[in-house]
Structure formats: C-alpha cells, structure tokens
ZADO-1210 file (C-alpha; in nm, 4 decimals, padded with zeros to 6 digits):
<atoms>
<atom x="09.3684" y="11.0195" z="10.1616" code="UNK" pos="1"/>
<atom x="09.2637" y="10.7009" z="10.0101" code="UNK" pos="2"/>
<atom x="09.1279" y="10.4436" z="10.2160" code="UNK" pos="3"/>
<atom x="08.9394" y="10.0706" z="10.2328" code="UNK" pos="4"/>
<atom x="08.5760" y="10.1586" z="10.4068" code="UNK" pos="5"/>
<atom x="08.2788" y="09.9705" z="10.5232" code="UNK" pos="6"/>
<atom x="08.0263" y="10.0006" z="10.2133" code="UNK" pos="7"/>
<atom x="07.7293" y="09.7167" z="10.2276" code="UNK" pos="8"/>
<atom x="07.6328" y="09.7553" z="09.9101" code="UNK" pos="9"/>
<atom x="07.9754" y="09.6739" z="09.7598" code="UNK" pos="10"/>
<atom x="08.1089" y="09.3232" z="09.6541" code="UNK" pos="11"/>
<atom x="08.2479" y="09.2289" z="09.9878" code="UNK" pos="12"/>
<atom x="08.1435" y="09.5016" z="10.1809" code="UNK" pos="13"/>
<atom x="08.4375" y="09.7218" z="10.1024" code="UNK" pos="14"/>
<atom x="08.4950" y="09.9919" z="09.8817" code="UNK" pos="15"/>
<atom x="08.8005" y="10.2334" z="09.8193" code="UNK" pos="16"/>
<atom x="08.7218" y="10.6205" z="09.8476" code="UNK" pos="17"/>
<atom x="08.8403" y="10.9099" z="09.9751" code="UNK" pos="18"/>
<atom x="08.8237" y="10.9632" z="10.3472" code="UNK" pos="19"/>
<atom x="09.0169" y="11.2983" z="10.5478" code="UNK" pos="20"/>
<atom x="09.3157" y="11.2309" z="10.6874" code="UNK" pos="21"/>
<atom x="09.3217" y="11.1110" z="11.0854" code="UNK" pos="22"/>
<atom x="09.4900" y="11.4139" z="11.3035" code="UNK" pos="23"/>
<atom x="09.7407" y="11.2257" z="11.5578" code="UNK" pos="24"/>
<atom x="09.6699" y="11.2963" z="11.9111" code="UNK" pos="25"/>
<atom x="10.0028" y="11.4208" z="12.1007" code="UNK" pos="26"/>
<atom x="10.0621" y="11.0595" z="12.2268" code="UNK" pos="27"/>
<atom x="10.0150" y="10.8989" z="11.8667" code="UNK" pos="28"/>
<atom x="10.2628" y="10.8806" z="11.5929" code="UNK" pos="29"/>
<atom x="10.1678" y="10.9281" z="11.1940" code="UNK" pos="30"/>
<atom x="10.2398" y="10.6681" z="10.9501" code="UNK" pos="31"/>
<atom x="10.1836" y="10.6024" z="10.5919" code="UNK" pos="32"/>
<atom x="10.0865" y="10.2682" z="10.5644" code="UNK" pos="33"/>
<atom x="10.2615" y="10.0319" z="10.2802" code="UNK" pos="34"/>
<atom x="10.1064" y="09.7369" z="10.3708" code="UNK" pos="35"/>
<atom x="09.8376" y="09.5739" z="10.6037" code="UNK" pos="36"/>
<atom x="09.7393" y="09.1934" z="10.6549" code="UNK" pos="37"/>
<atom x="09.4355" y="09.0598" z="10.6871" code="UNK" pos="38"/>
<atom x="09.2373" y="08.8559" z="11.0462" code="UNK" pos="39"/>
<atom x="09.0292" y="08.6072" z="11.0646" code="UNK" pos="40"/>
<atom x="08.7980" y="08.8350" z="11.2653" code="UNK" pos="41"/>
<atom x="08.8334" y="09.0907" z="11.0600" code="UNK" pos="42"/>
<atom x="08.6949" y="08.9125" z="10.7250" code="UNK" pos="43"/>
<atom x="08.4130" y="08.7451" z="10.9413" code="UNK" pos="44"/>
<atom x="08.3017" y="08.9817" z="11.1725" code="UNK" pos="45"/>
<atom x="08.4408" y="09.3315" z="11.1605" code="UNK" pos="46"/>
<atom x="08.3616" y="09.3889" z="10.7814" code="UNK" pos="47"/>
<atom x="08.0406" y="09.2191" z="10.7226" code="UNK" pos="48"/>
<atom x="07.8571" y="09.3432" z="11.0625" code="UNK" pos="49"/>
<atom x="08.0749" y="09.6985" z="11.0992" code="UNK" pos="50"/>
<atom x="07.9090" y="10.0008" z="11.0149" code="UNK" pos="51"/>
<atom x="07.9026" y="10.2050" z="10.7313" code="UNK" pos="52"/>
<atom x="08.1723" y="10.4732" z="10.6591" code="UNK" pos="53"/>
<atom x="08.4582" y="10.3182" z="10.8945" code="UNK" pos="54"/>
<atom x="08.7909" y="10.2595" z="10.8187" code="UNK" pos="55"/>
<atom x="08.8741" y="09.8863" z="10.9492" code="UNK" pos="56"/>
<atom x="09.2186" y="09.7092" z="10.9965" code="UNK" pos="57"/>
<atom x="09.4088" y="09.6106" z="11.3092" code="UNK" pos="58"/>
<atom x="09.7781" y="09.5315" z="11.1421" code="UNK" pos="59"/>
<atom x="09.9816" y="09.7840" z="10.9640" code="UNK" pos="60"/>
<atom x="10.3437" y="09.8417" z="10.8553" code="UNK" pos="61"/>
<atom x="10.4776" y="10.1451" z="10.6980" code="UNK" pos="62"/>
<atom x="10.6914" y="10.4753" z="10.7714" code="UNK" pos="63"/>
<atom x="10.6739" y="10.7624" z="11.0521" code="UNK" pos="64"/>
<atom x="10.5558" y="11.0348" z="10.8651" code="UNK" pos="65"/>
<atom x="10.4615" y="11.2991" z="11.2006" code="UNK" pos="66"/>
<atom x="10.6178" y="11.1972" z="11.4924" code="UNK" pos="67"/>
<atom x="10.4158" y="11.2052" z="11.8267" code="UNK" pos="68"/>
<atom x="10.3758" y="11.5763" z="11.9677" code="UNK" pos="69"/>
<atom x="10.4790" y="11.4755" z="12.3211" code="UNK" pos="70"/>
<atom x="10.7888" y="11.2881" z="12.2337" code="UNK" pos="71"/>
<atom x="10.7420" y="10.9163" z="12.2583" code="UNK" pos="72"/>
<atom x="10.7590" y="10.6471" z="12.0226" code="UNK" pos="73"/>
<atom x="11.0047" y="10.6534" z="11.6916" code="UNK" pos="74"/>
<atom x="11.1367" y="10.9628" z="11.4794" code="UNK" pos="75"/>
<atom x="10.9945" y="11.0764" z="11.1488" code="UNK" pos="76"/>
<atom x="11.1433" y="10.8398" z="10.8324" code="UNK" pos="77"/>
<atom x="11.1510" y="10.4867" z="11.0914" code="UNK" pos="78"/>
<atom x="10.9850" y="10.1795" z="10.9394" code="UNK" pos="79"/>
<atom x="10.7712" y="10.0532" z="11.1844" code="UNK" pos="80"/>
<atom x="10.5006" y="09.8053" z="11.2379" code="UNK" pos="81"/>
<atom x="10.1616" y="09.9028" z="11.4042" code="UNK" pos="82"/>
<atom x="09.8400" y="09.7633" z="11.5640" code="UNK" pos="83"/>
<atom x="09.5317" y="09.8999" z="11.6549" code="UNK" pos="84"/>
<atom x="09.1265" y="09.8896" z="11.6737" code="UNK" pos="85"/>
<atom x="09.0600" y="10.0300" z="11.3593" code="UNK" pos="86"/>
<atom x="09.2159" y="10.2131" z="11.0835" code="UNK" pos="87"/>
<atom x="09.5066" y="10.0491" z="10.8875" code="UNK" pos="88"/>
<atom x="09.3541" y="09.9783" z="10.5600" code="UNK" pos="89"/>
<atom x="09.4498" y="10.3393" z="10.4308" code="UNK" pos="90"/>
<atom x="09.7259" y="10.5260" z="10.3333" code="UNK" pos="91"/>
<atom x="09.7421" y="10.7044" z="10.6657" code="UNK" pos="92"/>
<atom x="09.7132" y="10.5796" z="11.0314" code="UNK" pos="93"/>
<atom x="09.7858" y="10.7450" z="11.3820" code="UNK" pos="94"/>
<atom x="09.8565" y="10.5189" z="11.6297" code="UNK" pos="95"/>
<atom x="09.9592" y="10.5038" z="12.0061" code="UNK" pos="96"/>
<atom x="10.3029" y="10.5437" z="12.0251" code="UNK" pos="97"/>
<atom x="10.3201" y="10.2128" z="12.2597" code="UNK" pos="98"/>
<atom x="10.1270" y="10.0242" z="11.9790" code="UNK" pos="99"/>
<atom x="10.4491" y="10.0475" z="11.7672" code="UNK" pos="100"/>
<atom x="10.7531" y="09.8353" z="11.6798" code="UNK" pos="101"/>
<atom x="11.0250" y="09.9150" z="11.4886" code="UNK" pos="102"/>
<atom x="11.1601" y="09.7389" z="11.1602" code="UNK" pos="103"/>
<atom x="11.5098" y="09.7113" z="11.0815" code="UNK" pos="104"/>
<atom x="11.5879" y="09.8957" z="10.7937" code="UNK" pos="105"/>
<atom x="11.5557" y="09.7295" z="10.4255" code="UNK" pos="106"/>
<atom x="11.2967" y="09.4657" z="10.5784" code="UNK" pos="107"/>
<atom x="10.9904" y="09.3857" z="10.3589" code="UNK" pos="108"/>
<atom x="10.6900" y="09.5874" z="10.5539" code="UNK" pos="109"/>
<atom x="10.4462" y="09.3206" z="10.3849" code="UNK" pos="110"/>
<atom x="10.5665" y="09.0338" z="10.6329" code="UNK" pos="111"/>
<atom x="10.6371" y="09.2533" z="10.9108" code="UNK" pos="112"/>
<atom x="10.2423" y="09.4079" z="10.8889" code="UNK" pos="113"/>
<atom x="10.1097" y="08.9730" z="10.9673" code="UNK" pos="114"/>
<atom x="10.2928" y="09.0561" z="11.2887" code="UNK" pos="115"/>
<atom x="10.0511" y="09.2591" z="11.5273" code="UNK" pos="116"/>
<atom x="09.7840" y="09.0502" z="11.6274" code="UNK" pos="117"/>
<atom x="09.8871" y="08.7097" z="11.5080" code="UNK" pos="118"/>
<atom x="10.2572" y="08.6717" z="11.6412" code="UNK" pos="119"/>
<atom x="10.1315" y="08.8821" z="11.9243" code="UNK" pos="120"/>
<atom x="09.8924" y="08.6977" z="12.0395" code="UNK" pos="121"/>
<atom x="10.0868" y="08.4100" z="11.9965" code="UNK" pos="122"/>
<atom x="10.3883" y="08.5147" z="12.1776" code="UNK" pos="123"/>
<atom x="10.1335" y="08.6928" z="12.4915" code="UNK" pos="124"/>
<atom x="09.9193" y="08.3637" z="12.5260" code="UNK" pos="125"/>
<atom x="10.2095" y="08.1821" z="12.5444" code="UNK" pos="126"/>
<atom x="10.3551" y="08.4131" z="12.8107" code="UNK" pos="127"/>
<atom x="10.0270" y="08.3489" z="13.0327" code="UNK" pos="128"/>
<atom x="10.1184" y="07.9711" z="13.0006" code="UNK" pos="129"/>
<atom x="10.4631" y="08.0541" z="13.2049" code="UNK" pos="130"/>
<atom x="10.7706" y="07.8612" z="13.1752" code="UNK" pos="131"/>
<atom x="10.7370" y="07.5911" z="12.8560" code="UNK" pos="132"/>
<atom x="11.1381" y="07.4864" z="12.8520" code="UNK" pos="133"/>
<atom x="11.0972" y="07.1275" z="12.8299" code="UNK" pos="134"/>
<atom x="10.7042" y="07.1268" z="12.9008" code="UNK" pos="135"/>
<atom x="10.4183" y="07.0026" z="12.6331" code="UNK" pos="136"/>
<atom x="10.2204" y="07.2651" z="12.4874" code="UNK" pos="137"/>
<atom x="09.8808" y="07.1995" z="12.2989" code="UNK" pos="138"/>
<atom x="09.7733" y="07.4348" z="11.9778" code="UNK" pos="139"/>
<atom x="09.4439" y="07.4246" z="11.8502" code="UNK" pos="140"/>
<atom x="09.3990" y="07.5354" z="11.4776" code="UNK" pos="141"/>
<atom x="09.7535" y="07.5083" z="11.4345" code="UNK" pos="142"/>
<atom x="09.7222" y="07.5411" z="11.0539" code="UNK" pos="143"/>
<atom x="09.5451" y="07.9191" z="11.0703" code="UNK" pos="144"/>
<atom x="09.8113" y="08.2395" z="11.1317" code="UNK" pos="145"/>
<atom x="09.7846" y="08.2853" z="11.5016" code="UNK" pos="146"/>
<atom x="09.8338" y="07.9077" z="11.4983" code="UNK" pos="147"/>
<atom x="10.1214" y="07.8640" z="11.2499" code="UNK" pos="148"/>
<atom x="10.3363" y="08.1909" z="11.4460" code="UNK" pos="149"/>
<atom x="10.2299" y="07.9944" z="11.8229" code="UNK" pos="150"/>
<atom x="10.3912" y="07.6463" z="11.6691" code="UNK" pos="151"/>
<atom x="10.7068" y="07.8525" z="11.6061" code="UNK" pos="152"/>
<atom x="10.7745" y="08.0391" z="11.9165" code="UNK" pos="153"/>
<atom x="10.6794" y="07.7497" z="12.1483" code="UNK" pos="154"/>
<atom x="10.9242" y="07.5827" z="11.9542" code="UNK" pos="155"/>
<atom x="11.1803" y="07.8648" z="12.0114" code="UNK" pos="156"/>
<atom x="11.0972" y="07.8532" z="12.3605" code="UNK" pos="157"/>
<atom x="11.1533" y="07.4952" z="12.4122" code="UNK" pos="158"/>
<atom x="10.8530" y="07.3281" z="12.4345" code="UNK" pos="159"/>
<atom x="10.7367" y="07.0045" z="12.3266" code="UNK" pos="160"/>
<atom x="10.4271" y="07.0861" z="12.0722" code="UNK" pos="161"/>
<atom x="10.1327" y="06.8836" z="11.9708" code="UNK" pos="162"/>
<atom x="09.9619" y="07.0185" z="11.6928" code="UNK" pos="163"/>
<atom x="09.5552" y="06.9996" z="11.6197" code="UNK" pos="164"/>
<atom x="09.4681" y="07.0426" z="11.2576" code="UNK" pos="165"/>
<atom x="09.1378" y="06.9484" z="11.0973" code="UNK" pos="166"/>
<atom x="09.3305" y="06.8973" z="10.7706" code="UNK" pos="167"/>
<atom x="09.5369" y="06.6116" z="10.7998" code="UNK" pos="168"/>
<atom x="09.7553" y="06.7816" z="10.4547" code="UNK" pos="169"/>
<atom x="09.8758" y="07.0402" z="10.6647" code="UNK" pos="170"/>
<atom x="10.0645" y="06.7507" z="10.8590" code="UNK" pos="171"/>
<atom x="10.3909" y="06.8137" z="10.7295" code="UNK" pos="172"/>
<atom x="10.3746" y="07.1815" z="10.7169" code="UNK" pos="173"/>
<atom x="10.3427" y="07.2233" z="11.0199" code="UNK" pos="174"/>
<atom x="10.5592" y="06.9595" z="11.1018" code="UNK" pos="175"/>
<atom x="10.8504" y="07.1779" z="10.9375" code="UNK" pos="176"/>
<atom x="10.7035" y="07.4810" z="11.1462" code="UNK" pos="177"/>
<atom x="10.7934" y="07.2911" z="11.4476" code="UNK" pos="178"/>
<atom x="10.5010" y="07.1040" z="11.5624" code="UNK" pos="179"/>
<atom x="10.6163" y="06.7157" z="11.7423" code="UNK" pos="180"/>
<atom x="10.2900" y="06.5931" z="11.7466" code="UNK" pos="181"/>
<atom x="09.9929" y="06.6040" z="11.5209" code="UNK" pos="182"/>
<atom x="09.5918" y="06.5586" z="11.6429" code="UNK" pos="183"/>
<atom x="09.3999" y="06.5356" z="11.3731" code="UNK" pos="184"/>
<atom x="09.1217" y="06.3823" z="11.5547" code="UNK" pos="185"/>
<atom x="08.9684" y="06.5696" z="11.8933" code="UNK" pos="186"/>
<atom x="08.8983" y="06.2243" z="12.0374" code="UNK" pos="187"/>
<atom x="09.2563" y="06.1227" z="12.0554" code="UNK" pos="188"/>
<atom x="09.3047" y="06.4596" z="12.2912" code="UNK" pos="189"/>
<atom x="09.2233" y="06.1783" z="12.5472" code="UNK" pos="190"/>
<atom x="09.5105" y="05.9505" z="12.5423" code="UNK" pos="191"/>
<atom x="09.7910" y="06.2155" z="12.4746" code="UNK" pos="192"/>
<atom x="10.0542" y="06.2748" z="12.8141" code="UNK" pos="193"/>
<atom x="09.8396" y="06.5537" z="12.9618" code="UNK" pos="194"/>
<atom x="09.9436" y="06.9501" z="12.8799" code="UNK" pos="195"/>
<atom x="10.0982" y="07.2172" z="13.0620" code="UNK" pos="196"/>
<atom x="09.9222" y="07.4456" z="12.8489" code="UNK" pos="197"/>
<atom x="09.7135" y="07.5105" z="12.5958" code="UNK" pos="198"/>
<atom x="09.6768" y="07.8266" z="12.2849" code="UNK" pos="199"/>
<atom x="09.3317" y="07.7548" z="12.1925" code="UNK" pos="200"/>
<atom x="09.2235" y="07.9241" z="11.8781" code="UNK" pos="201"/>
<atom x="08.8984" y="07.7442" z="11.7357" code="UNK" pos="202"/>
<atom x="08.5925" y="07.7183" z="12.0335" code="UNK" pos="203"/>
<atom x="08.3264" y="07.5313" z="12.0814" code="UNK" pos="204"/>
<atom x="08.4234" y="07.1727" z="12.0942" code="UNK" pos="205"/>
<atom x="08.8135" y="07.1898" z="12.0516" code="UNK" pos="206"/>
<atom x="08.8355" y="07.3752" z="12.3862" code="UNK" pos="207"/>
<atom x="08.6543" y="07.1373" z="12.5656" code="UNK" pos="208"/>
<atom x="08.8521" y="06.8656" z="12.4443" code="UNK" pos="209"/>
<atom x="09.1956" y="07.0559" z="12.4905" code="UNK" pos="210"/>
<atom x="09.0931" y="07.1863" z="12.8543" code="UNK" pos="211"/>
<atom x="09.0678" y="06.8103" z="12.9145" code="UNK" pos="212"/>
<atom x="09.3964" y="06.7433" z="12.8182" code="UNK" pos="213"/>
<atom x="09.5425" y="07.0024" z="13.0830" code="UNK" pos="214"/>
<atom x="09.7839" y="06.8871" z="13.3081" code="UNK" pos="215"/>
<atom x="09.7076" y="07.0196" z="13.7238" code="UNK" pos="216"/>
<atom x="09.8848" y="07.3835" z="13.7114" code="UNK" pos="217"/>
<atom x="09.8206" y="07.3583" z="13.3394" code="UNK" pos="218"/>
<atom x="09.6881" y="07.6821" z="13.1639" code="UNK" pos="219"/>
<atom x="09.4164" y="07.7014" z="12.8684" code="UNK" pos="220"/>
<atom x="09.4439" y="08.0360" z="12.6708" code="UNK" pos="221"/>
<atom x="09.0905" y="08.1204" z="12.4694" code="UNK" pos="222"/>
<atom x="09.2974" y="08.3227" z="12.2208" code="UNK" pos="223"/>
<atom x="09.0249" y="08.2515" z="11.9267" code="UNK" pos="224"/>
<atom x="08.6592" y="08.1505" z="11.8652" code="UNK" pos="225"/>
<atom x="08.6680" y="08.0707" z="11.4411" code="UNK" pos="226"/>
<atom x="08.4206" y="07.8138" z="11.5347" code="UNK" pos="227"/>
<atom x="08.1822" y="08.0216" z="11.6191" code="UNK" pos="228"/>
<atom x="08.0588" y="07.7519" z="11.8648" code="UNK" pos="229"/>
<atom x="07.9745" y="07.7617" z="12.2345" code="UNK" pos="230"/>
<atom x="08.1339" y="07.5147" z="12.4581" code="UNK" pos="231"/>
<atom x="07.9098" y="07.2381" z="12.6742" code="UNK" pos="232"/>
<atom x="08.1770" y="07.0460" z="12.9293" code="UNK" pos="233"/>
<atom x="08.0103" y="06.7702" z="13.0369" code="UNK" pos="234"/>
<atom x="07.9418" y="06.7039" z="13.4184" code="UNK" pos="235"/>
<atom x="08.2925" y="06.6474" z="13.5562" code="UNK" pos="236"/>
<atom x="08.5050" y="06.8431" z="13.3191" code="UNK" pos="237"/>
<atom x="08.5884" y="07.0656" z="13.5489" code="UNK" pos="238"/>
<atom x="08.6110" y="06.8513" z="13.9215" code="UNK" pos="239"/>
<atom x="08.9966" y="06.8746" z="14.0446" code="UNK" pos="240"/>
<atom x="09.0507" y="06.5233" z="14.1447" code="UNK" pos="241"/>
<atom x="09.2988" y="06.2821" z="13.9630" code="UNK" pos="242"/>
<atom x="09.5817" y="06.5170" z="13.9286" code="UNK" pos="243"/>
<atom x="09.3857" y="06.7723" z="13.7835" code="UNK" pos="244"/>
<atom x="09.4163" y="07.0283" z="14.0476" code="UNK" pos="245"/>
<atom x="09.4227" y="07.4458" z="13.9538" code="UNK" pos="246"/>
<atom x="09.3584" y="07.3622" z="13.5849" code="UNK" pos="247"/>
<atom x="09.2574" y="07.7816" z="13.4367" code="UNK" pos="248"/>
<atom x="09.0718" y="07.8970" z="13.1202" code="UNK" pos="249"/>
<atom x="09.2333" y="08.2160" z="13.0575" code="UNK" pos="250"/>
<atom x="09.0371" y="08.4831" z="12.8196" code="UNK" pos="251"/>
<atom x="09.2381" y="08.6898" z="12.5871" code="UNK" pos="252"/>
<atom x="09.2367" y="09.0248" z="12.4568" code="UNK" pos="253"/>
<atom x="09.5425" y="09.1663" z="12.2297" code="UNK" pos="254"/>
<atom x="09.4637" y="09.5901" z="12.2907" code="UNK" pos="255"/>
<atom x="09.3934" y="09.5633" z="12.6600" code="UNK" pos="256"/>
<atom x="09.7302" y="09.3798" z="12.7261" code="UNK" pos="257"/>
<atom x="09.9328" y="09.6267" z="12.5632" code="UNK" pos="258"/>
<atom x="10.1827" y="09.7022" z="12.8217" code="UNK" pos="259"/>
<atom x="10.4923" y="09.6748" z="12.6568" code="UNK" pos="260"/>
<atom x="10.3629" y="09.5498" z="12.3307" code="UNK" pos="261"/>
<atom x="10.5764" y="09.7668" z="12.1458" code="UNK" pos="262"/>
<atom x="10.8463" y="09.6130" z="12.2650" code="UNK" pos="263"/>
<atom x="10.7480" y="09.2941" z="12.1672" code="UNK" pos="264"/>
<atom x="10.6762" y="09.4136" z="11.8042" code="UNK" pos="265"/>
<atom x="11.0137" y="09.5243" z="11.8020" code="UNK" pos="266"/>
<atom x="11.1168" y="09.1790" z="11.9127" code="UNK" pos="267"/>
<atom x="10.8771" y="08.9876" z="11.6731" code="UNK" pos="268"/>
<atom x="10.9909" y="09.2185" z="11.3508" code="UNK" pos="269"/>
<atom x="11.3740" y="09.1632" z="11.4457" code="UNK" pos="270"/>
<atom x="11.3203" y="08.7557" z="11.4473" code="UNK" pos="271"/>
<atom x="11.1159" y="08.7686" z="11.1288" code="UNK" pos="272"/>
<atom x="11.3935" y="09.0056" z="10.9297" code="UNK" pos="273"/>
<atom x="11.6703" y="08.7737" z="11.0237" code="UNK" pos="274"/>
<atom x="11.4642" y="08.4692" z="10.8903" code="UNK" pos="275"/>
<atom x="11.3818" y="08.3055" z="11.2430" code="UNK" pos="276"/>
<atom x="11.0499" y="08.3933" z="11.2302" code="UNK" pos="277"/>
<atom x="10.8224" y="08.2736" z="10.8988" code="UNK" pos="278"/>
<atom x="10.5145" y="08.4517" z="10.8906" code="UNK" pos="279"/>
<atom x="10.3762" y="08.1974" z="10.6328" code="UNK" pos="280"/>
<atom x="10.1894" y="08.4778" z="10.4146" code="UNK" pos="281"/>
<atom x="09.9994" y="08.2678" z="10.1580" code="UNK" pos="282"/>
<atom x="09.8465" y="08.5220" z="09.9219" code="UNK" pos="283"/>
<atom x="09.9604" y="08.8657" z="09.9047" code="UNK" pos="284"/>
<atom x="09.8220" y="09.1410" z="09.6517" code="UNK" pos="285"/>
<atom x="09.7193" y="09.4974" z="09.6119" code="UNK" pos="286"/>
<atom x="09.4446" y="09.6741" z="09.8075" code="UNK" pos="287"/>
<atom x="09.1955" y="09.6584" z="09.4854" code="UNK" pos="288"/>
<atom x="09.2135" y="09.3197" z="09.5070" code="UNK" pos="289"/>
<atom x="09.1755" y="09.3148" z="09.8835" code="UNK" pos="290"/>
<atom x="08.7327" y="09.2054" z="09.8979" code="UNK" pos="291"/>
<atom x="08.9141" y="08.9063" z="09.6983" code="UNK" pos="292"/>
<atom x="09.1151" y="08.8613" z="09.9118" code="UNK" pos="293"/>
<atom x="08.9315" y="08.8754" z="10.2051" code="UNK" pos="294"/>
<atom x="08.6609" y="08.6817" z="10.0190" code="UNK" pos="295"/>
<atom x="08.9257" y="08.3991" z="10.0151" code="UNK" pos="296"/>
<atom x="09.0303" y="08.4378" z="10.3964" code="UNK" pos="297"/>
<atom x="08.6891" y="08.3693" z="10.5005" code="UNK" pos="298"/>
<atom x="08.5917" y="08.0846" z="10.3112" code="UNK" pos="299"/>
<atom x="08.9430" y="07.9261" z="10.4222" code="UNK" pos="300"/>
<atom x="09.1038" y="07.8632" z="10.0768" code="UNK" pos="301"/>
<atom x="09.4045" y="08.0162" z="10.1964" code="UNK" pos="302"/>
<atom x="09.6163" y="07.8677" z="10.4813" code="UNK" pos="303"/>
<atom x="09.8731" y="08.1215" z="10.6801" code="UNK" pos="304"/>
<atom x="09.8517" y="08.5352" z="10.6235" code="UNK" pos="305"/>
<atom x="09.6974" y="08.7334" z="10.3709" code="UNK" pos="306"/>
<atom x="09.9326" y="09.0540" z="10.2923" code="UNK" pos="307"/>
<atom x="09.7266" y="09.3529" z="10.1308" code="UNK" pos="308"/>
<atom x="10.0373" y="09.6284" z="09.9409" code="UNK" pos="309"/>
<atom x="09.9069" y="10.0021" z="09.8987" code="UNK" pos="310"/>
<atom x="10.2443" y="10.1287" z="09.8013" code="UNK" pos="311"/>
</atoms>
C-alpha cells in the first residue's frame, strides 16, 4: 500500500512511498482509509521529531475492509471513523475495534475523520467537568479545532461559555459557534464571575490565568499545551481560602480513556451528519498536498481542521 512516512530529508518531513500492508490483530478491524485530518501535535511534534520510516496519523475515516477475527466491532462494507497512535495517513489502517465509530451511510468521511481526537477530547474533558446545565464554562484557544468542537458541545450541553481567543477577528466566529463571552485579554480572566470549569488547550500562562478563574468544586482540564510554555503560579494560586475550596487540574490523555470511545464516535459522527455538529474544516486537499498542508497547520494560517482525501 501507499502511505505518508516520516522522511527528514523531505520538504516537510514527509514523503509518500510504498509501505506493506498492517496485518489486523484478531481484536482490530481493517479499513481503507478515504480521508484523515490533521493535529496540532501531529504537525509540531509527531512529524518533525518522529522517526524515520513510520507511518503517523491519529484520525481516520474510511470503510471496513476485514472485519475483526474475534467478532467485535462493525461488519465488512461499514463507514466508520477511527483513532489511534499511529497509522492513518495510508490507504490501510487496523485499528482496535473499540477505537471505532460508525458513520451513517452517504456522510462525507472528510468531516467525520476531524472527529477522533478533537471532538473527543472535547466532549471527554468536558465530561470530567461534570454537570454544566446552566453552569459557566471557560475555553482556552477557543479559535483552534479542539477549541471550536468544545464551544459547541458545551453549548449543547447547556452551559454558559466564555471564550479566550488571542485573535480578537475570530470574535464573531466563534460567537456563531456558541461562545457568550469573549476574553481576548488573559488579564481580564480576573474580573469574570468565577468558572465551574475550565477546557484548557494552550499552557503556560493561559492555564494559570484560567485555573484562577475556577470557581471552589470547579475543574481545570489540561487538554493541550500549543504554547509550548511551562506554567509558574505565583505564591497563593493555589491556597483554598475565599471560596476557592477543592479547585483540580485534571491531565488528559485521549487513548488511555478509551472506554467506550467508540461509542462516543458513533455519537459525535451522528451529530455532525445531521448538521448539529460543524467541524469547521478550513482547508481540505489531497494527500500530495498534505507537507502543505501541514506546513500551514503549524505556522497557524489556518483556523479550524485540516482534511487530507486519499480516495
């Protein structure tokens, strides 16, 4: 089979060759990947610092081609969507049978493959909040994919959302994506009616300031790092007094919380074929064009997902 591998000397560390096919262990399903989208993690770490030879990719949509030996997951010919550690930039993927959701049929795959680890993450952090029906809910790096499909389903789930966005443009985009409040500034974290919880996507200084903002009870998720900076709370940050008793920083971690995930694929692909879901894809193209692509991710000159087609 064809497939996008790690190759350092190639413009964007990626080049597309001929690789075997994977052989499905009994508990994993074979599909034949139409389309993959691309991660912020991904374009900045995975591909530039991965080694040679490897297949990357954590998102994939396509069709059951071999279904699993011991009976689980979906039957030959079912469009699915698919997430895993490696492997879904290629024409071929076996995955874990409970890494699967199923598309309804006729659905664009290109959409559905965003899905995996942005809209999951986004609908799992918000899970570890709890209940948000009527409670505020902070987003940092709102304007980025995990952050666009969080604005959404906290919206669908009730909450009241504030919004934090480096860009004040994105104001009214994400404004239409649900957002009631936009933070454009990390001082003004401050003054807003403290938080419930937080989906923290961006590091370094933005968690500080949104951990600040918790209410007591309230939740911080660390779903995302783009900054790449560490965080420094200054000396009370973290005392409980004031009403800001049991405040948590909760890490995150898509693939070991996959209990269910399927499931929730399933769930997330329904909403986003019915037209409840948007997954805001911003550039999609072919996989030749995919180092441009990803070239494009990581210098942020595209907002929302990128959608790589093979077939």
């Amino acid at each position: 089979m064809k497939a996008l591998t790690i190759d350092h000397s190639a413009p964007g560390h990626l080049a597309l060759t001929a690789v075997a096919d994977p052989e499905p262990a009994a508990h994993q399903a074979l599909i034949q990947v139409h389309s993959f989208s691309l991660n912020a993690g991904e374009v900045h770490h995975v591909v530039p610092e991965g080694e040679a030879g490897t297949v990357p990719g954590w998102d994939a949509a396509g069709v059951v081609v071999q279904a699993a030996a011991d009976g689980s997951g979906p039957t030959v010919g079912t469009p699915v969507v698919t997430v895993g550690a490696e492997g879904a930039w290629a024409e071929l993927r076996a995955v874990d049978t409970d890494l699967i959701g199923t598309v309804p049929e006729g659905a664009d795959l290109g959409p559905m493959s965003t899905l995996p680890v942005a809209a999951g993450t986004a609908l799992r952090a918000l899970h570890r909040i709890g209940p948000i029906l009527g409670r505020r809910v902070l987003v940092t790096g709102a304007g980025g994919g995990v952050g666009r499909f969080t604005l959404q389903l906290a919206t669908r789930g009730g909450a009241h959302v504030t919004a934090v966005t480096s860009d004040p443009a994105k104001a009214d985009a994400l404004r239409a994506l649900g957002a009631d409040e936009i933070v454009t500034d990390l001082a003004a974290l401050q003054h807003l009616e403290p938080v419930h919880g937080v989906v923290e996507l961006v590091g370094g200084a933005h968690m500080v300031a949104a951990h600040g903002a918790l209410a007591e009870n309230g939740v911080l998720v660390a779903a995302g790092h783009i900054s790449g900076d560490g965080e420094q709370f200054p000396y009370g940050a973290l005392f409980g007094n004031d009403h800001r008793h049991n405040r948590q920083i909760a890490t995150y971690y898509l693939l070991d919380d996959a209990v269910g995930l399927g499931a929730d694929l399933t769930w997330l692909a329904a909403l986003t074929a019915r037209g409840a879901l948007d997954p805001q894809v911003s550039l999609r193209t072919d996989w030749t064009q995919a180092a441009r692509a990803a070239a494009e991710l990581a210098g942020r000159r595209v907002s929302g997902k990128v959608v790589i087609d093979i077939h």
